[in-house]
C-alpha positions in Angstrom: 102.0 162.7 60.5 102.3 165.1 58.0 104.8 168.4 58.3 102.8 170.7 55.9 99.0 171.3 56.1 97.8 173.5 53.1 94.5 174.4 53.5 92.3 175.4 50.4 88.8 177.3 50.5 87.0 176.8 46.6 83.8 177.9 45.4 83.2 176.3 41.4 87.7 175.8 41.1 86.9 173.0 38.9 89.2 174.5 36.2 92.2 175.3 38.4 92.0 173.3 41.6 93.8 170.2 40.0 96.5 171.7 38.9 96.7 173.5 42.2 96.7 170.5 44.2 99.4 168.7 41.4 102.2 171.6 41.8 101.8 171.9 45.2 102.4 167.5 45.6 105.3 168.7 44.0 106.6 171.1 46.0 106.6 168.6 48.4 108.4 166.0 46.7 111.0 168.7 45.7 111.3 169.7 49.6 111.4 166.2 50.5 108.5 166.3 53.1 105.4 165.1 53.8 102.3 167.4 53.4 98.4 166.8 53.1 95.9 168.9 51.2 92.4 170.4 52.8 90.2 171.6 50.4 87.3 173.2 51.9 84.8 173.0 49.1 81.1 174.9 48.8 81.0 174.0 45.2 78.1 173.2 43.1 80.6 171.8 40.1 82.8 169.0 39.9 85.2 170.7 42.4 85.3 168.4 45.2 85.3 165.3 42.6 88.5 166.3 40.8 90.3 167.5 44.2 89.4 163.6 45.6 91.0 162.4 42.3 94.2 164.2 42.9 94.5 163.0 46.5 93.1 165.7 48.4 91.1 165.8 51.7 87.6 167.4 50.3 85.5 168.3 53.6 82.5 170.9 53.7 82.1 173.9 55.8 78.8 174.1 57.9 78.9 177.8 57.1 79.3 179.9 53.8 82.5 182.6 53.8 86.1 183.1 53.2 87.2 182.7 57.1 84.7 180.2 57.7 86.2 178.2 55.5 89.2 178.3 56.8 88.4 177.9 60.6 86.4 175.1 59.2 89.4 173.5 57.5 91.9 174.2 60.3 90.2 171.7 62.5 90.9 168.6 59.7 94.7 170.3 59.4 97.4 168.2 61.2 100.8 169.7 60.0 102.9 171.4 62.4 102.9 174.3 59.7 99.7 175.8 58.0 99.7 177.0 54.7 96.9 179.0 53.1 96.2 179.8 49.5 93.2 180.4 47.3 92.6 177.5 44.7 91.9 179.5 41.6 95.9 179.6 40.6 96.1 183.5 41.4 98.9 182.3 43.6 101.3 180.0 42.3 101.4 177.0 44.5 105.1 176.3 43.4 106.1 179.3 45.6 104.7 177.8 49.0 108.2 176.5 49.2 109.0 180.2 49.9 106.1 180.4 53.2 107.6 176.9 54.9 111.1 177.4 54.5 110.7 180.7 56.1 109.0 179.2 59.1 111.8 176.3 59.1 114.8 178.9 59.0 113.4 182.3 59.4 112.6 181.9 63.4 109.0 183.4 62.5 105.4 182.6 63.7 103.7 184.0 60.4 104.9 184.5 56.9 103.2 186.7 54.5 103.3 186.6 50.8 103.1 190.1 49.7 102.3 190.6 46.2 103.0 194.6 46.5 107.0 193.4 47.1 106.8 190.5 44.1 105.4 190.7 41.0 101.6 191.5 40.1 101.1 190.2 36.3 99.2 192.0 34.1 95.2 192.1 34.4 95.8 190.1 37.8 94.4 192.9 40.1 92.9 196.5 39.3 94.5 199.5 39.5 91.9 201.2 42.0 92.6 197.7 44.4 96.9 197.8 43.7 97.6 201.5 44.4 95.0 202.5 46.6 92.6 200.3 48.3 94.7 197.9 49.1 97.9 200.2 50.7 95.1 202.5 52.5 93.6 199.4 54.3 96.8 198.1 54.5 98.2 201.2 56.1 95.4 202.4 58.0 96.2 198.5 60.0 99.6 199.1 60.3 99.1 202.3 62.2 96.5 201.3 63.9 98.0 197.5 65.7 101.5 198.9 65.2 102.7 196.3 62.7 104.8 196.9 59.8 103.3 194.4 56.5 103.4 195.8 52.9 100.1 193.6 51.9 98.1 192.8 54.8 95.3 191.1 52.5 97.4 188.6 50.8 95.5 185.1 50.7 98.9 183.1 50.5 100.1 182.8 54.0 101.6 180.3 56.2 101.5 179.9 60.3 102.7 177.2 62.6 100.2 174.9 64.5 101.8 176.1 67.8 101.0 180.1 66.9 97.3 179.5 65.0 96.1 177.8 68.0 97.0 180.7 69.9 94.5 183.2 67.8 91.3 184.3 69.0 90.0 184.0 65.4 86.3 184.2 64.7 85.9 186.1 61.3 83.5 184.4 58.9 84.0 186.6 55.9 87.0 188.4 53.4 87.7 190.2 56.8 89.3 187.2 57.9 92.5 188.0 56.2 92.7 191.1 58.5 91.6 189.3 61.9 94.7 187.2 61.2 97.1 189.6 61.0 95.7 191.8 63.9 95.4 189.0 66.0 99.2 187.9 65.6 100.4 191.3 66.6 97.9 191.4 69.2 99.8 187.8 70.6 103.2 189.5 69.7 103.6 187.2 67.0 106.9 187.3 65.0 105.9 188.3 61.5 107.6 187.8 57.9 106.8 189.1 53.9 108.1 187.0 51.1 108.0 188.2 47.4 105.2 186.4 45.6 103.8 187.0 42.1 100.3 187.4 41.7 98.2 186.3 38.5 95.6 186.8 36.5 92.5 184.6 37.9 90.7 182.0 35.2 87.0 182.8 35.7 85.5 185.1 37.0 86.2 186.9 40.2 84.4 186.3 43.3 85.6 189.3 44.8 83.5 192.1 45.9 85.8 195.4 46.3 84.0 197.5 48.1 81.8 195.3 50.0 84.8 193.5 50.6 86.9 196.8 51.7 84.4 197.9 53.9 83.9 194.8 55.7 88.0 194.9 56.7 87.2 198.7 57.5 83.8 197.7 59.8 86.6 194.9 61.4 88.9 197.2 62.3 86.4 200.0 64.0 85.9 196.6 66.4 89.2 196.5 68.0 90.2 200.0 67.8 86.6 202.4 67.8 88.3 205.2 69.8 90.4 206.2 67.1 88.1 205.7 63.9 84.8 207.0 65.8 85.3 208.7 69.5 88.9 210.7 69.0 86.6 212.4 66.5 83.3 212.7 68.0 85.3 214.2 71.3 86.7 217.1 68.6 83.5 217.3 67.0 82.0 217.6 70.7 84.4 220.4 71.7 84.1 222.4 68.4 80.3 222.5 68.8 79.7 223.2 72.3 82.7 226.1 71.9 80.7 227.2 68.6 77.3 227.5 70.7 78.7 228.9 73.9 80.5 231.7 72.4 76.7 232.7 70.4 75.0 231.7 73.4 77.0 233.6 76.1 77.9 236.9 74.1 74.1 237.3 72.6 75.0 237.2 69.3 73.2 236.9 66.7 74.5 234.8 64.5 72.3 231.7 63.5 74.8 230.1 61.0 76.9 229.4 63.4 74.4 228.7 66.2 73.2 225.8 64.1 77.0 224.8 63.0 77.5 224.3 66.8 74.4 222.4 67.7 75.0 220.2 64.6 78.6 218.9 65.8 77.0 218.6 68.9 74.9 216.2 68.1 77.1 214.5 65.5 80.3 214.4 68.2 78.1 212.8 70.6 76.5 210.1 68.0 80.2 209.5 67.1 80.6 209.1 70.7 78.4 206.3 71.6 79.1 204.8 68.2 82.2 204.4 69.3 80.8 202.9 72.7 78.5 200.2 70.7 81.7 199.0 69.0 83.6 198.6 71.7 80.6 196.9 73.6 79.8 194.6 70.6 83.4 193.5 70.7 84.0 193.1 74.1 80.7 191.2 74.2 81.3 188.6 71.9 84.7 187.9 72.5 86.1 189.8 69.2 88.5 191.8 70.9 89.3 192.5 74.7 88.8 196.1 75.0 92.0 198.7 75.2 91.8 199.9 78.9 89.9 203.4 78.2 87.2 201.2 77.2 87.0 199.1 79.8 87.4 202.1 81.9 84.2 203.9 80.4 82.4 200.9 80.1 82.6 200.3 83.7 81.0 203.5 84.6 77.6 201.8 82.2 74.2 201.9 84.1 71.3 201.7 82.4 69.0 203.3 85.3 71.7 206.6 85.5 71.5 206.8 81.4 67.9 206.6 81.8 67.7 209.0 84.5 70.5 211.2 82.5 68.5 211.3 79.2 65.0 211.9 80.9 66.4 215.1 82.5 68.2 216.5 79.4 64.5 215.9 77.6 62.9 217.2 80.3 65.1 220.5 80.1 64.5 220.8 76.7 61.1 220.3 76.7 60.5 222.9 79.2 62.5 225.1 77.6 60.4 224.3 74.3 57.0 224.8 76.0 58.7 228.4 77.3 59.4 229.5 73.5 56.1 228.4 72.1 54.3 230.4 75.2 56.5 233.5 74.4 55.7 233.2 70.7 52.2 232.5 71.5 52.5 236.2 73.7 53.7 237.3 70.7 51.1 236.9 67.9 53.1 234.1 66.6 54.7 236.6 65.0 58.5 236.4 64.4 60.4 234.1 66.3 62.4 236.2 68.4 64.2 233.4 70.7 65.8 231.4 68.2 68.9 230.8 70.1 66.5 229.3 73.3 64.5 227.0 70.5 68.0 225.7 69.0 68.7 224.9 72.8 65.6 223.3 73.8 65.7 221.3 69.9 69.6 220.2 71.4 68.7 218.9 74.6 65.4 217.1 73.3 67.8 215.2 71.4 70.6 214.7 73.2 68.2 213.5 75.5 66.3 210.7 73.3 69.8 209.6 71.8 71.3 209.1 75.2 67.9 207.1 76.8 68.5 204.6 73.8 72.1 204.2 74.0 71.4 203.3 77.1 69.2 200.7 76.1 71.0 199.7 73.1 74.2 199.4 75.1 72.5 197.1 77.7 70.9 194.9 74.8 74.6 194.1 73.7 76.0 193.0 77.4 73.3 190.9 77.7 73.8 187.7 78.7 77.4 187.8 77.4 78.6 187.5 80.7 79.8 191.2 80.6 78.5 194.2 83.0 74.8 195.3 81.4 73.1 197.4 83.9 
C-alpha cells in the first residue's frame, strides 16, 4: 500500500509530464517511501502513452475541468497522504518532499505551497495575476472564512486521506482550488504554507484569468452571499427609501434626488434577493450549509405570501398609476404635475413584479432538493 498518492490532472503534457512523473519517482526514492502516481489525463496527444511508460496510473475523467479531475482521480488514490500538482513542470515536483514531510512532522491536515512566500521565476506568472489578482482573491477569502494563507490558488498542495475524506468537495472547475481551502477551514482543518518556486510553463497556458477569477469570485458569493450581495443591498435599501421619504414627506421638489432614491430602492432590493438565490442555490445542492441568518430568512419562504406580497405592491402601484394618468388626463395632458406620485406608482409596479418572481424563482431552486420550497 502506498504512503504517497500524487495525483496529476493533464490536458496535451506530452512535453513535460515525463519528466514530471521521473523527478517525483525520485523524490521517493530519496524519501525512502513508497508512492504511486494518478494522472488524470483528457489528452488528445501522446499524454497518457508516455505517463504509462513511466509507470504511472493513467485513468480518464467522465467529466471535463480542473476539480473534476481531481475528484475523479481521488477515488483511484490509496496513499494515506494526497499530493496535488499540475503536470506541465510550473511546479517543481522535486519540492513535494517539502508538502509530505510537513504532514509527517508538522501535525497539519493541509499544506500549501505558496508561491507568493517562494520564488516566482521570471515570465512564470503576470504581473496583473502576482500583485493583484491573485492577493485580492486571496484576501477577499481570508476575510471572508477567517483563514490566514498567502496564496490560496496554489495548485501544489498536499492533504491526508483522513482530512480529504472529510471535505464536502463538489467543484468541477479552476474554482476548485478555492472550495478546498474554504472547505478545510469550514472543518477546522489545521492549515500550513511552504515556500515553493514557481516556473515558467512550456506551452501554452491553459489558463483563463478572468474567467478563471471570476469563477473563484461567483464561488465565494455561494458560501458567504450576505456579505458580497445583501450587507449592501440592505445599505442601498436604507439610503433609497431615506432619499425618497425625505422628498416625499417634505414636498419637495427635487426630482434628482427622487429618482436617486427610487433607483437604490430598487437596486438594494435586487441585491437583496440576489443574495437570497445564492444562498438558496447553495443550500439546495449541498454546496454550502447556510450561515444561520440564512437559514433564519429562508425559513420564513412561502411562495403563496410572496405571491400575495408582490400582487398587492403591483396592485398599489397600478392604482396609483391609473390615478396620475386620470389627473393628467384632467389636465390637458399638459405638464405632468405629480411626478413624485408617478415615480411612486413606477416603484411599487416594480418592486412588485421583482418580488412575484423571486418568489417563483426561489421555489424553482428548493425544489425537489429536499429543502423547504413553498
Amino acid at each position: 500500500m502506498p504512503l504517497v498518492s500524487l495525483v496529476i490532472p493533464t490536458l496535451n503534457e506530452a512535453k513535460t509530464i515525463g519528466e514530471c512523473i521521473q523527478q517525483a519517482n525520485e523524490v521517493f526514492k530519496k524519501m525512502g517511501l513508497e508512492g504511486e502516481i494518478i494522472v488524470v489525463d483528457s489528452s488528445s496527444d501522446d499524454t497518457p502513452v508516455i505517463a504509462r511508460s513511466h509507470g504511472a496510473t493513467v485513468v480518464v475523467p467522465e467529466k471535463l475541468g480542473y476539480g473534476n479531475a481531481y475528484l475523479y482521480g481521488f477515488k483511484y488514490a490509496r496513499g494515506k497522504y494526497i499530493v496535488l500538482m499540475d503536470g506541465d513542470l510550473t511546479y517543481d515536483p522535486r519540492e513535494i518532499d517539502k508538502l509530505i514531510s510537513s504532514l509527517q512532522n508538522g501535525g497539519v491536515d493541509m499544506v500549501l505551497g505558496t508561491r507568493l512566500k517562494g520564488e516566482i521565476k521570471q515570465g512564470a506568472m503576470p504581473a496583473l495575476h502576482r500583485y493583484i489578482g491573485n492577493p485580492f482573491l486571496t484576501w477577499v477569502l481570508n476575510k471572508l472564512f477567517a483563514t490566514e494563507v498567502s496564496d490560496a490558488h496554489c495548485g501544489m498542495r498536499a492533504i491526508t486521506r483522513d482530512a480529504l475524506d472529510r471535505l464536502n468537495l463538489k467543484a468541477g472547475g479552476m474554482e476548485f482550488a478555492s472550495e478546498m481551502v474554504i472547505e478545510a477551514a469550514n472543518k477546522n482543518l489545521r492549515i500550513a504554507e511552504v515556500p515553493i518556486t514557481y516556473y515558467p510553463r512550456k506551452g501554452k497556458s491553459k489558463l483563463s484569468p478572468f474567467s478563471d477569477g471570476w469563477r473563484h469570485l461567483r464561488f465565494m458569493m455561494l458560501y458567504r452571499p450576505v456579505p458580497f450581495l445583501m450587507v449592501p443591498g440592505v445599505v442601498a435599501l436604507i439610503i433609497g427609501l431615506a432619499l425618497a421619504a425625505t422628498v416625499s414627506l417634505h414636498e419637495q421638489n427635487r426630482m434628482h434626488s427622487l429618482i436617486l432614491g427610487s433607483l437604490l430602492l430598487v437596486i438594494g432590493y435586487q441585491m437583496l434577493l440576489a443574495g437570497l438565490y445564492f444562498a438558496a442555490y447553495g443550500v439546495a445542492y449541498g454546496v454550502s450549509s447556510g450561515s444561520n441568518l440564512i437559514k433564519k430568512i429562508m425559513s420564513y419562504h412561502s411562495l403563496e405570501k410572496e405571491l400575495l406580497i408582490g400582487i398587492l405592491l403591483l396592485a398599489f402601484g397600478l392604482t396609483l398609476g391609473v390615478h396620475v394618468l386620470l389627473g393628467w388626463k384632467a389636465a390637458g395632458f399638459g405638464e405632468l404635475y405629480q411626478t413624485q406620485n408617478a415615480m411612486m406608482a413606477l416603484i411599487l409596479s416594480i418592486l412588485g413584479i421583482q418580488t412575484i418572481f423571486s418568489g417563483m424563482f426561489l421555489s424553482l431552486l428548493l425544489l425537489n432538493n429536499g429543502t423547504k420550497a413553498d
